[in-house]
Every structure is written in structure tokens, then in C-alpha cells.
BANUVO-52209 format. One record per residue: residue number from 1; y, z, x of N, C-alpha, C in turn. Coordinates in nm, 3 decimals, always signed. Layout:
BEGIN
+------+---------+---------+---------+---------+---------+---------+---------+---------+---------+
: resi :     nc2 :     nc3 :     nc1 :    cac2 :    cac3 :    cac1 :     cc2 :     cc3 :     cc1 :
+------+---------+---------+---------+---------+---------+---------+---------+---------+---------+
:  NUM :       Y :       Z :       X :       Y :       Z :       X :       Y :       Z :       X :
...
+------+---------+---------+---------+---------+---------+---------+---------+---------+---------+
***
This chain:
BEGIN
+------+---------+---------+---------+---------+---------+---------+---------+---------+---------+
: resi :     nc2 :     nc3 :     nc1 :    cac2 :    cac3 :    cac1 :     cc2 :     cc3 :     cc1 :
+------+---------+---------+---------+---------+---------+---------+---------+---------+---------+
:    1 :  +8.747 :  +9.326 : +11.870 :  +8.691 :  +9.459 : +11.857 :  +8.568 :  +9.468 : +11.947 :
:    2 :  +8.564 :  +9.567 : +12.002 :  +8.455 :  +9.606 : +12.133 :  +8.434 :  +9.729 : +12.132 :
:    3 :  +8.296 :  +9.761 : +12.231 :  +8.265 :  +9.859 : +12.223 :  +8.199 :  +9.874 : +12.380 :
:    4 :  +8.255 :  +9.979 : +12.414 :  +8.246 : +10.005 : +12.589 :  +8.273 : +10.141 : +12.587 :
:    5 :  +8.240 : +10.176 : +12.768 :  +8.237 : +10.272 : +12.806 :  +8.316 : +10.371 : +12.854 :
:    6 :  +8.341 : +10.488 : +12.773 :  +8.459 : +10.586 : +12.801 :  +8.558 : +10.581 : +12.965 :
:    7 :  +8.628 : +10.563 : +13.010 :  +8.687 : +10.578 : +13.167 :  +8.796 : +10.705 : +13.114 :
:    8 :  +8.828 : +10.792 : +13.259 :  +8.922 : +10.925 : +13.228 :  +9.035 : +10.877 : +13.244 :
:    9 :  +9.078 : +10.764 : +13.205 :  +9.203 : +10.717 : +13.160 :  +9.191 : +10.671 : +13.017 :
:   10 :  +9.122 : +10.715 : +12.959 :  +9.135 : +10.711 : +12.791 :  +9.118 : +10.801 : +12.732 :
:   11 :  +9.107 : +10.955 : +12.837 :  +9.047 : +11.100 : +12.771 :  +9.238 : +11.143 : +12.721 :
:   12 :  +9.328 : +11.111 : +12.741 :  +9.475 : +11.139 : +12.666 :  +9.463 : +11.061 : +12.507 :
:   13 :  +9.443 : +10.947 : +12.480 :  +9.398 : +10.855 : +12.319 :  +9.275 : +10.942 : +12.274 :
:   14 :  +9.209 : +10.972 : +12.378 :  +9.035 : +11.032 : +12.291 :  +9.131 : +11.180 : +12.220 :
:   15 :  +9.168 : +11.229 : +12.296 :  +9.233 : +11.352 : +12.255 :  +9.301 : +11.350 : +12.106 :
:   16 :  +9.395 : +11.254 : +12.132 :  +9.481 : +11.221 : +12.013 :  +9.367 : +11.206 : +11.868 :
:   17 :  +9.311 : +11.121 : +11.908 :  +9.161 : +11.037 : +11.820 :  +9.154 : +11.190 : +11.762 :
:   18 :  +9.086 : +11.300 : +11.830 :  +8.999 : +11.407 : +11.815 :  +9.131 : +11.525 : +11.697 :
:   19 :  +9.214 : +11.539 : +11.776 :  +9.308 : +11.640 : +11.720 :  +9.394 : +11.572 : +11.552 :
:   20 :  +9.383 : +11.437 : +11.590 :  +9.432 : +11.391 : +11.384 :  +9.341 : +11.394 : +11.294 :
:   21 :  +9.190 : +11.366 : +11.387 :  +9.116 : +11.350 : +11.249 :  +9.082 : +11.518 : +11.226 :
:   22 :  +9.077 : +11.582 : +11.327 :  +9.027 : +11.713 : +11.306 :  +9.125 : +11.821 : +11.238 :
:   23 :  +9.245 : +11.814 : +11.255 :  +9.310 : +11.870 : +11.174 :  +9.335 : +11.804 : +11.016 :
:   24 :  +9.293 : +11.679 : +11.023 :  +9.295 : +11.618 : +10.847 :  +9.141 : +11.727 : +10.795 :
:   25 :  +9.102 : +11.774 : +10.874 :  +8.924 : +11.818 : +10.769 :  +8.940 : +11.966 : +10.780 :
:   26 :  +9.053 : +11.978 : +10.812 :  +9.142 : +12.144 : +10.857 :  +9.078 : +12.219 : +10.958 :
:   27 :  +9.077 : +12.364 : +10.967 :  +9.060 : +12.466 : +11.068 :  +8.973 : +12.410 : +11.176 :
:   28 :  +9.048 : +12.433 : +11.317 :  +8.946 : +12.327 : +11.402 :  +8.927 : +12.527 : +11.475 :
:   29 :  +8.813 : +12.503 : +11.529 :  +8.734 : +12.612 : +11.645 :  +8.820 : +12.563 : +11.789 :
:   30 :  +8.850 : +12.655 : +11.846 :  +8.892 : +12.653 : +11.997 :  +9.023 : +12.591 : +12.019 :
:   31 :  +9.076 : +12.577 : +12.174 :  +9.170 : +12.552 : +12.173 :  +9.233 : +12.429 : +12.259 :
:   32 :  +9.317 : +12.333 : +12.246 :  +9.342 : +12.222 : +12.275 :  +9.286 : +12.200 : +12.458 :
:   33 :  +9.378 : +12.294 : +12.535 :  +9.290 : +12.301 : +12.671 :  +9.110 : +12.297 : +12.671 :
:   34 :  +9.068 : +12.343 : +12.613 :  +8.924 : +12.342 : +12.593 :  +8.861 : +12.240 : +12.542 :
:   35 :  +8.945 : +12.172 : +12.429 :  +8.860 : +12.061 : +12.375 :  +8.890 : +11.949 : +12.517 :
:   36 :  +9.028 : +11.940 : +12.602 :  +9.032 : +11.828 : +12.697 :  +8.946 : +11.926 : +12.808 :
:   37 :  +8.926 : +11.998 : +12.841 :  +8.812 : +12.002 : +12.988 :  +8.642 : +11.938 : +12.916 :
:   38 :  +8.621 : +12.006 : +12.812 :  +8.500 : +11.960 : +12.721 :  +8.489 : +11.828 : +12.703 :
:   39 :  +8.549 : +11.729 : +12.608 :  +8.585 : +11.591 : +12.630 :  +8.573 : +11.542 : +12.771 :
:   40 :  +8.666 : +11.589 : +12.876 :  +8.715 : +11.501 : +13.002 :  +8.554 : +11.540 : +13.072 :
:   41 :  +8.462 : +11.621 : +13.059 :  +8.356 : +11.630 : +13.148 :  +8.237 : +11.519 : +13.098 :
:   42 :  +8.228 : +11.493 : +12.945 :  +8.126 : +11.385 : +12.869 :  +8.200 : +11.262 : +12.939 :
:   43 :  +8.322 : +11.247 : +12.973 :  +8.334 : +11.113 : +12.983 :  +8.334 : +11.115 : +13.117 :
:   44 :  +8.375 : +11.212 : +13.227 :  +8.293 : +11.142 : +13.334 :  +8.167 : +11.154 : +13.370 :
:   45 :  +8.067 : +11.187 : +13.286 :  +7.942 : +11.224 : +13.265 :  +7.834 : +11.091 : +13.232 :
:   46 :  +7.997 : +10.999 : +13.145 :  +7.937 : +10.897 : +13.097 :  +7.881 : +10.887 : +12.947 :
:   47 :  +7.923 : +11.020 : +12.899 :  +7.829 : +11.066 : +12.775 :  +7.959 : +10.990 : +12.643 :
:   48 :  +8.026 : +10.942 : +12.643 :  +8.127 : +10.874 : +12.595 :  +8.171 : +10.741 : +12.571 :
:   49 :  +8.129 : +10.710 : +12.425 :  +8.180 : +10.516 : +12.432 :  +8.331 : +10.517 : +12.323 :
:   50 :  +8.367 : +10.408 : +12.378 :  +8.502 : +10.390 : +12.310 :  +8.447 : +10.231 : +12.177 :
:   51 :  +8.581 : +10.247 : +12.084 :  +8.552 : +10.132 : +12.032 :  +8.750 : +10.085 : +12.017 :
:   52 :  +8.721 :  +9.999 : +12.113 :  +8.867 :  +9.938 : +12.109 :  +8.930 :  +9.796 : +11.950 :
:   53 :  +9.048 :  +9.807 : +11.950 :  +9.061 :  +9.699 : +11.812 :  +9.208 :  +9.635 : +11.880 :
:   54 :  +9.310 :  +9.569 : +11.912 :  +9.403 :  +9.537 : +11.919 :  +9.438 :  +9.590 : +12.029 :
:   55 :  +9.381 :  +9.560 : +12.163 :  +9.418 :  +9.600 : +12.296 :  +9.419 :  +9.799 : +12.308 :
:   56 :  +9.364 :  +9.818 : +12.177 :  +9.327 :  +9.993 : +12.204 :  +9.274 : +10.069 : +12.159 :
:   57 :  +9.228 : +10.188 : +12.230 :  +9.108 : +10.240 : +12.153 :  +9.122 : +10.309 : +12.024 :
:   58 :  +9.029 : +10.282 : +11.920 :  +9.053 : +10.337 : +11.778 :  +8.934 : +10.453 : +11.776 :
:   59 :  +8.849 : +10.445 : +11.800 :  +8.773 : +10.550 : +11.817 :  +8.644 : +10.576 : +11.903 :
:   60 :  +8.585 : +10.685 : +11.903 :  +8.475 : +10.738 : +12.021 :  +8.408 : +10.800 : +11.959 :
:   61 :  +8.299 : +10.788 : +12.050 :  +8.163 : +10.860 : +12.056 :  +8.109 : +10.916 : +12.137 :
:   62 :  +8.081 : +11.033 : +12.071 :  +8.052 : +11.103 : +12.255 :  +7.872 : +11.188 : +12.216 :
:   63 :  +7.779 : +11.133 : +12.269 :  +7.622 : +11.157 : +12.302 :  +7.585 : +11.194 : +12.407 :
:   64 :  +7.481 : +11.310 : +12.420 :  +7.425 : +11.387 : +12.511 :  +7.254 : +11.359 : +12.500 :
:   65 :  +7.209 : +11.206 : +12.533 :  +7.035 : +11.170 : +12.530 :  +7.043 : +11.140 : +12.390 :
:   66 :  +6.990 : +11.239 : +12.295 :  +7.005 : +11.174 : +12.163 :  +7.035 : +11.252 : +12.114 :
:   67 :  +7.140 : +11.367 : +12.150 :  +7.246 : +11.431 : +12.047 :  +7.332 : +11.354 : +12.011 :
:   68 :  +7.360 : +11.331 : +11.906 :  +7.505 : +11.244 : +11.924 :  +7.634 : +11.375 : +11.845 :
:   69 :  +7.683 : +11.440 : +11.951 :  +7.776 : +11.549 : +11.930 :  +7.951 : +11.545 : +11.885 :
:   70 :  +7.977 : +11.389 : +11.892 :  +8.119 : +11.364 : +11.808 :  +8.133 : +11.215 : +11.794 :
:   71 :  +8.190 : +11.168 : +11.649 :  +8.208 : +11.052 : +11.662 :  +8.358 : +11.046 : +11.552 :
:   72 :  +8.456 : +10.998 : +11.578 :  +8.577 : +11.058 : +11.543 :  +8.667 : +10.871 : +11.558 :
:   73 :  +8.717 : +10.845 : +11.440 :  +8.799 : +10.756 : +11.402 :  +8.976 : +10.779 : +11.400 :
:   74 :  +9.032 : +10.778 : +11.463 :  +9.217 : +10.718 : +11.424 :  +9.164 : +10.723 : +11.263 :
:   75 :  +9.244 : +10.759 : +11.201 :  +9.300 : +10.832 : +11.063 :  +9.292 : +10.663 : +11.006 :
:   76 :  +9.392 : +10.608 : +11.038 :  +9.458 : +10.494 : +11.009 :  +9.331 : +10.347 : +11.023 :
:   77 :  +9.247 : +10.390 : +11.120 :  +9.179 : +10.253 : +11.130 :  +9.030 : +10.316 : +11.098 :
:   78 :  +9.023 : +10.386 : +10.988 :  +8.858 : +10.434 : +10.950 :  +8.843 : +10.347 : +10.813 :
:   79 :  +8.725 : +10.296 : +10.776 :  +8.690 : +10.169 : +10.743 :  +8.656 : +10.045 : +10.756 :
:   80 :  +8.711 : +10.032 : +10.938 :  +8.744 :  +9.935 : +10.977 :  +8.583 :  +9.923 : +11.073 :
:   81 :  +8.469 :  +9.970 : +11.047 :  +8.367 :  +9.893 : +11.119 :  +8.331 :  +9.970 : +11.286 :
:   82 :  +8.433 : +10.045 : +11.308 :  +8.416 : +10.145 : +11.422 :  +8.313 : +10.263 : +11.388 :
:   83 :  +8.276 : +10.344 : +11.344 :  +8.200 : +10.443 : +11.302 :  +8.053 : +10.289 : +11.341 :
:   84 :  +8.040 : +10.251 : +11.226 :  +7.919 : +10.172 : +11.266 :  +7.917 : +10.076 : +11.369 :
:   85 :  +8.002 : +10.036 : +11.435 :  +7.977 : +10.002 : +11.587 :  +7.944 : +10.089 : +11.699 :
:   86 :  +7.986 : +10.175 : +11.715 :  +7.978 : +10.289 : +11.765 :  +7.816 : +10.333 : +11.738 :
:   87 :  +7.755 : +10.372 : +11.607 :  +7.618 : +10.428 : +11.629 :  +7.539 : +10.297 : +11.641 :
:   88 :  +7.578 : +10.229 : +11.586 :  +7.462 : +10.120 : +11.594 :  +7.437 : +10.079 : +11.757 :
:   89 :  +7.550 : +10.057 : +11.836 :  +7.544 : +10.038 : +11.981 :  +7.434 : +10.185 : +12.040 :
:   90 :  +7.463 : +10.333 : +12.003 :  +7.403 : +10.410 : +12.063 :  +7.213 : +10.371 : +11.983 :
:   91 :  +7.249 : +10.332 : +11.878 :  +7.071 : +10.308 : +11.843 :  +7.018 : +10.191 : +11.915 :
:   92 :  +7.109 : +10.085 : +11.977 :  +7.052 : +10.011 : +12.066 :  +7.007 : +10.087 : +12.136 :
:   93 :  +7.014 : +10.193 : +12.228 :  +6.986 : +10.234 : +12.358 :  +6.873 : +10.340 : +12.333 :
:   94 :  +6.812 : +10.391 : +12.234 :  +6.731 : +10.502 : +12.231 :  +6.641 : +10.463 : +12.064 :
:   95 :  +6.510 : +10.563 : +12.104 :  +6.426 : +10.525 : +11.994 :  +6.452 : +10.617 : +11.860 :
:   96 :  +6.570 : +10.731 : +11.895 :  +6.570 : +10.846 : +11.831 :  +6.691 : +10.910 : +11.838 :
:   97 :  +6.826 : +10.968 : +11.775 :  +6.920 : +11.025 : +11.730 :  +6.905 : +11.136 : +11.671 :
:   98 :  +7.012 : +11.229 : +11.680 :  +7.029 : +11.333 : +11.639 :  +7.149 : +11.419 : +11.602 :
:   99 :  +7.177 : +11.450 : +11.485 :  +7.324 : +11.546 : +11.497 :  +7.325 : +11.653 : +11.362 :
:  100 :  +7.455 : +11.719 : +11.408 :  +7.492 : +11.812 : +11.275 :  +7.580 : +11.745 : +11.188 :
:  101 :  +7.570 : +11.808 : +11.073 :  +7.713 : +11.693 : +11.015 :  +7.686 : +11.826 : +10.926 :
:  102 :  +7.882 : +11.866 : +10.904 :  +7.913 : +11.964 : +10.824 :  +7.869 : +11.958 : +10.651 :
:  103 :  +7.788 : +12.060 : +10.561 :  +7.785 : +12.034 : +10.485 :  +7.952 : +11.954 : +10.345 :
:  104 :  +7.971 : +12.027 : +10.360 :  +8.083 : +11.994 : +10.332 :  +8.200 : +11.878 : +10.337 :
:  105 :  +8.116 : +11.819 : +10.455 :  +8.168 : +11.714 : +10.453 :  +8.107 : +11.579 : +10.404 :
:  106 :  +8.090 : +11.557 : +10.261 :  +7.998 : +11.462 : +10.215 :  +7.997 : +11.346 : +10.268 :
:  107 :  +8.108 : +11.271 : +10.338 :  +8.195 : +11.151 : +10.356 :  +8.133 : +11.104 : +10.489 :
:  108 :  +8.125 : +11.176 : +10.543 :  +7.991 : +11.217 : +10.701 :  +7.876 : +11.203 : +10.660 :
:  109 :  +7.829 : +11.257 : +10.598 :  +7.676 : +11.311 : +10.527 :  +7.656 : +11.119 : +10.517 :
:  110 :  +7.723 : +11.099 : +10.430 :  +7.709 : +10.982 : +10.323 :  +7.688 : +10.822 : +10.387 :
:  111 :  +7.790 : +10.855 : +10.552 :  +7.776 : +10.789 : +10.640 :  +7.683 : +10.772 : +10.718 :
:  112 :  +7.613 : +10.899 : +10.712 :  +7.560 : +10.832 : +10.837 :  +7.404 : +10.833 : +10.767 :
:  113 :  +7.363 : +10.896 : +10.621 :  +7.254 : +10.810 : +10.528 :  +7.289 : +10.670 : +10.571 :
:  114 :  +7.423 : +10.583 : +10.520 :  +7.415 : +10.440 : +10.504 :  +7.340 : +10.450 : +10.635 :
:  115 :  +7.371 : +10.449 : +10.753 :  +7.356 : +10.429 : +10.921 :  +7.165 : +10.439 : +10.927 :
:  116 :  +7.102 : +10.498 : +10.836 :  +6.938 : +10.479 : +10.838 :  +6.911 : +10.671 : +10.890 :
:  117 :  +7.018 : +10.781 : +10.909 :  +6.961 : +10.941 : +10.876 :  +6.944 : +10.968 : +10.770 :
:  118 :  +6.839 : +11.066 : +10.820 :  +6.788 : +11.115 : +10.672 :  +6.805 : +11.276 : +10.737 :
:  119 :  +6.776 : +11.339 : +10.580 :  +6.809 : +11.516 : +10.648 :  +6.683 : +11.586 : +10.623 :
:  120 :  +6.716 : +11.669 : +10.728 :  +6.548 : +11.718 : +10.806 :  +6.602 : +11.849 : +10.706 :
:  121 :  +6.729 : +11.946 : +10.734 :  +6.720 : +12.061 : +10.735 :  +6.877 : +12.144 : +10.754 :
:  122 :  +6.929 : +12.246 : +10.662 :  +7.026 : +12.253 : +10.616 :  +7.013 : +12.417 : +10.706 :
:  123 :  +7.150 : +12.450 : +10.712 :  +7.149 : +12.585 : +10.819 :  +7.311 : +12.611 : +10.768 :
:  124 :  +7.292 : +12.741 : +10.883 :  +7.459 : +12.810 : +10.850 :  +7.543 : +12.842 : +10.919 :
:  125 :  +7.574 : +12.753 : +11.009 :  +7.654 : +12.695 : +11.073 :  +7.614 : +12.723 : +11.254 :
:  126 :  +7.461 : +12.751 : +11.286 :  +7.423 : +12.713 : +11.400 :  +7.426 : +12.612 : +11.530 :
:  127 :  +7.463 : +12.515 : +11.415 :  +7.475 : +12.352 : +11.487 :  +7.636 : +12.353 : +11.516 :
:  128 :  +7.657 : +12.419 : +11.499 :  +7.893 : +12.377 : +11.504 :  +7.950 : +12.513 : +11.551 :
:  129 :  +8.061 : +12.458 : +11.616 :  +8.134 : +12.556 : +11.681 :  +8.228 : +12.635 : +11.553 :
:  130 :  +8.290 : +12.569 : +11.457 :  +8.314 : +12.639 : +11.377 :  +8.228 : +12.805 : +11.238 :
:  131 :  +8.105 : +12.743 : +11.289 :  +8.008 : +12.847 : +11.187 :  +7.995 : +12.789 : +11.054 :
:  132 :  +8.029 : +12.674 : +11.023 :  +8.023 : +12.654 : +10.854 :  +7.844 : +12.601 : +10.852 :
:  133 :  +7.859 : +12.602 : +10.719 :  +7.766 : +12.534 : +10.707 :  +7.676 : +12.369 : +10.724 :
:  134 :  +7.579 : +12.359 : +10.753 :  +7.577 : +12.221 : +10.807 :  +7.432 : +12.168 : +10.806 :
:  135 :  +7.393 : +12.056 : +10.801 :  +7.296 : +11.976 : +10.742 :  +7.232 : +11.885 : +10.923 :
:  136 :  +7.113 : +11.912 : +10.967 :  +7.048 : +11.838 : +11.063 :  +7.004 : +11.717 : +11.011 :
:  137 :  +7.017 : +11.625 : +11.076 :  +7.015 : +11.464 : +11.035 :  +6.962 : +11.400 : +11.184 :
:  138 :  +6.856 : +11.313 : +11.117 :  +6.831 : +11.231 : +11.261 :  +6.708 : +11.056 : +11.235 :
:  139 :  +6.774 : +11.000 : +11.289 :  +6.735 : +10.879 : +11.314 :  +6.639 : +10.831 : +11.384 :
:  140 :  +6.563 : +10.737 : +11.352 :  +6.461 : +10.717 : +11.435 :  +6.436 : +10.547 : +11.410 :
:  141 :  +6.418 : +10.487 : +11.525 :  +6.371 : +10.333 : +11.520 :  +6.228 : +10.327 : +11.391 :
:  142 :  +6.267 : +10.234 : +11.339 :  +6.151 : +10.225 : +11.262 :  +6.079 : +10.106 : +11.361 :
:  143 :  +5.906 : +10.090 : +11.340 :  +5.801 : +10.028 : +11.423 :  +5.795 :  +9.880 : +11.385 :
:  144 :  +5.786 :  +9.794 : +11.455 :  +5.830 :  +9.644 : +11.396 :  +5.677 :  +9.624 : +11.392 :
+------+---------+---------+---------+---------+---------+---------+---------+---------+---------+
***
């Protein structure tokens, strides 16, 4: 299991990644062409890490400085230590994180408390393309 850097020969799996888990949490915003030009520009942007398990990728992360704007697991391999490889690698690289996480989605929320966010501030659906409601969360290195 590894964790490396998006190439646009993995934006067809990122896709897949994006469209199972997003239709398991139902009504997704926009439309499949849009989510691959959107996706395919973070990853040659660089704004995109993969976390590979058995010669392939199980899931991604995709960060803009210290937004961190999607982080999305294979259905089948969530549990498995990807979600927290994935942020913990991006908290290597910065003193400070940031994201929305749908209210509603406690399971998110709950995650990324364990991960060391805490919530600043709850809104109505400003932060997401869908409009729901949603909770600002953000991380910060603590001072050794």
C-alpha cells in the first residue's frame, strides 16, 4: 500500500473511485463530462494523490494549498487505512488544512475529528456544489 502522485492515466479509476462512492451518498451536482474535465485539470495541476493497494489505485485525494476539496474511497476497500493515508501524507506537507464536509454526512464528520479537525462553523450549503448543508473543519499542526 502506497501513496503517490496522481498521473492522467489514472483520471479513468479516479472517475470510477468518484462516481460509486458518490452515487452510494445519492444525488450528485453536475454532470459526468464535468466532473472528468474538473478532476483531469487537479491532476495535471498536480493537486491529486492516489493511494494504491494490490497493484491499484483504491482511492484519491485531491487538494488545492490547504483546501483539501475531495477525498473519495472504492466502496469495497473503505476501512482499509486509505482515507488516513491519504490526509496524513497531505498533513506532512503543510502546517494547516481545510474543508467542507456535508452535514449530514456524520461518517465524514466523524472521520476526519479522528484525523485531529475540529469544527469552526456550520453553513447552508456555501461550501458544496450540491447546496446542502455543511460543517467547515480544519486542521492545524499542533507546536512541538
Amino acid at each position: 500500500m502506497s501513496v503517490a502522485q496522481a498521473h492522467i492515466w489514472h483520471l479513468p479509476r479516479l472517475l470510477q473511485i468518484l462516481w460509486a462512492a458518490t452515487r452510494a451518498c445519492g444525488p450528485v451536482a453536475g454532470r459526468r463530462d464535468e466532473d472528468a474535465r474538473a478532476l483531469g485539470k487537479l491532476v495535471l495541476q498536480g493537486k491529486v494523490t492516489v493511494w494504491r493497494a494490490r497493484g491499484r489505485v483504491r482511492a484519491f485525494l485531491a487538494r488545492d494549498g490547504v483546501r483539501l476539496h475531495a477525498l473519495y474511497t472504492c466502496p469495497k476497500w473503505r476501512g482499509r487505512g486509505a482515507g488516513r493515508a491519504l490526509v496524513k501524507a497531505a498533513q506532512k506537507q503543510t502546517e494547516r488544512l481545510e474543508l467542507y464536509a456535508a452535514e449530514a454526512n456524520e461518517g465524514a464528520r466523524g472521520f476526519y475529528a479522528a484525523q485531529g479537525f475540529r469544527e469552526v462553523r456550520r453553513g447552508h450549503g456555501q461550501g458544496n456544489d450540491e447546496g446542502m448543508p455543511d460543517i467547515f473543519m480544519t486542521w492545524e499542526r499542533l507546536e512541538r
